[in-house]
N, C-alpha and C positions, 0 to 999 in steps of 0.2 A: 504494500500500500504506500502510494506515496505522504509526503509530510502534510500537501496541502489539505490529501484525502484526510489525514489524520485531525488537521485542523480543522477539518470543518463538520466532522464528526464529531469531536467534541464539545463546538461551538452546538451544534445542535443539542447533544446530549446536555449541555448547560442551560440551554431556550426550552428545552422543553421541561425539566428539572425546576425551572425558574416559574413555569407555566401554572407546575403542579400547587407550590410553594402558593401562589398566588390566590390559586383555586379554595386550597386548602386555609389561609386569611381569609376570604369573603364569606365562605361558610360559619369559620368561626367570628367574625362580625356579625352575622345575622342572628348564629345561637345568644351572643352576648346581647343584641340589640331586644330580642323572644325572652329575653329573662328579667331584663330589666323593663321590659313591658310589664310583664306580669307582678314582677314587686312593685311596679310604679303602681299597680291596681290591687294589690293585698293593701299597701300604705294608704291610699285612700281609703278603702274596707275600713281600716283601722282609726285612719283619724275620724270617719264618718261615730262610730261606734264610741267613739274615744267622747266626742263633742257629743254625744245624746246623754251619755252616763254624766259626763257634765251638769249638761240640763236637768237630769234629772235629781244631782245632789242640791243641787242650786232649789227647787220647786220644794223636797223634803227640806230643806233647810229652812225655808219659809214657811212651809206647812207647821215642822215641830215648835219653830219659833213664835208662830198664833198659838198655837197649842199652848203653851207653856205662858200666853201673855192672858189666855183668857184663864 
């Protein structure tokens, strides 16, 4: 084989190498992008739940505080 054949054989085996490399980043951008969807939407879940139990001590707190004036 000659050197060029060589050279350019391994330029491709590195372009295509490069290719894979690449392929295999945008997948795993998309898994990180699907994950962080999904906790962006648990943390909502969460702060929704979070701010009702709020409301709710805030309303008993008022309630026992009539309570306790009457």
């Amino acid at each position: 084989m000659e050197p060029a054949d060589l050279t350019v054989k391994l330029l491709e085996e590195l372009r295509d190498g490069q290719r894979s490399q690449t392929e295999e980043l945008h997948e795993l951008r998309n898994e990180m992008r699907e994950g962080r969807d999904r906790a962006d939407q648990r943390f909502e879940i969460i702060e929704t739940s979070l701010r009702d139990l709020a409301e709710q001590m805030v309303m008993m707190t008022r309630a026992v505080k009539v309570a306790l004036e009457s």
